[in-house]
N, C-alpha and C positions, 0 to 999 in steps of 0.2 A: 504494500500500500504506500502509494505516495501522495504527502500532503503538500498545496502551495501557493503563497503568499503572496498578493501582487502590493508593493506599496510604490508611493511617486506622483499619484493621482494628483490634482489639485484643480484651482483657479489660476488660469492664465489669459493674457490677452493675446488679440491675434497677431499671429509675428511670434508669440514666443515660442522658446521648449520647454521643454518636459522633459525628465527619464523616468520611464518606468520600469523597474524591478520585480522578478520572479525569484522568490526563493523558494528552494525544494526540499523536503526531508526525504533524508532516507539516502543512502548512496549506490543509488543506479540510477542518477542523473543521468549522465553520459551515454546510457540506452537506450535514450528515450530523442525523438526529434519531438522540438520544442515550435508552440504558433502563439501568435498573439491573435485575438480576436475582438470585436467591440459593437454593442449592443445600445441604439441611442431608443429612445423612448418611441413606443409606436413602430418600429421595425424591427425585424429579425437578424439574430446574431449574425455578424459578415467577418469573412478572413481580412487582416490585417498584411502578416506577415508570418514566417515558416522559416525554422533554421535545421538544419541537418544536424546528426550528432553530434559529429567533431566538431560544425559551425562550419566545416568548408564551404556551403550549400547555403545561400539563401536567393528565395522569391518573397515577390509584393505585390498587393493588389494595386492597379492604376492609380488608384485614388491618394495614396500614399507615396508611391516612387519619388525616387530623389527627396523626399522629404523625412522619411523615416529610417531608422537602423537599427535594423536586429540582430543581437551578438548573444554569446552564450561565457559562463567562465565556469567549466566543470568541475575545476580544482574549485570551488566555492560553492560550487548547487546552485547557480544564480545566472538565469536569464536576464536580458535588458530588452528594451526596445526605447532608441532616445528619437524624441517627436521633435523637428526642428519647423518652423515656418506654421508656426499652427495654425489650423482654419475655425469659423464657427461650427462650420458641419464635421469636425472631428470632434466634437461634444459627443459623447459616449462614455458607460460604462466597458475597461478595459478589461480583457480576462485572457490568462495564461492557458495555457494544455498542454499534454504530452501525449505523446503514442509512439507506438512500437512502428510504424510505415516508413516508409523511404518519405523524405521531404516532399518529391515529388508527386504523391500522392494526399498529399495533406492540406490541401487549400480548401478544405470544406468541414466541416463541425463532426461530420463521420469520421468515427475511427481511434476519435480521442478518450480516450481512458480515464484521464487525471485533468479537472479542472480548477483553477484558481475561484475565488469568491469575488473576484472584479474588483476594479480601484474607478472611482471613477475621474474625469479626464470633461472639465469645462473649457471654453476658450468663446470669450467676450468679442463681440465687433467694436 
């Protein structure tokens, strides 16, 4: 069983960053490909971003490229994903996951095993 943590959440305005943190119990971190994912009110949960285990491997959805980054530090259990250029419609609750799939297969809410409680993630016009 793996438990984990998303914190980093806040109020921001537009233009700014964020990091948000994934910590993980339990040590088989590294076995797992890690997603971020984020849920704003009235719509259904959407992929964010996908990291492979080792972190060699990352995809983004459109709406985030060039603007977000998603890395892993296994020696720590601790996923990130830092939000730079922040928009209004990135207002969402943020939520971590893990599963056992090749990254490539992981851009959609199936599959995932282990979910974070969500941080959530404002940003003001």
């Amino acid at each position: 069983q793996v438990q984990l943590v998303e914190s980093g959440g806040g109020l921001v305005q537009a233009g700014g960053s964020l990091r948000l943190s994934c910590a993980a119990s339990g040590r088989t971190f590294s076995t797992y490909t890690m997603g971020w994912f984020r849920q704003a009110p009235g719509k259904d949960r959407e992929f964010v971003a996908v990291i492979s285990r080792g972190g060699g491997s990352t995809s983004y959805a459109e709406a985030v490229k060039g603007r977000f980054t998603i890395s892993r530090d296994n020696a720590k259990n601790t996923g990130y994903l830092h939000m730079n250029n922040l928009r209004p419609e990135d207002t969402a609750v943020y939520y971590c996951a893990l599963n056992l799939l090749p990254s490539y297969e992981s851009r959609t809410i199936k599959g995932y095993d282990y979910w974070g409680q969500g941080t959530q993630v404002t940003v003001s016009s």
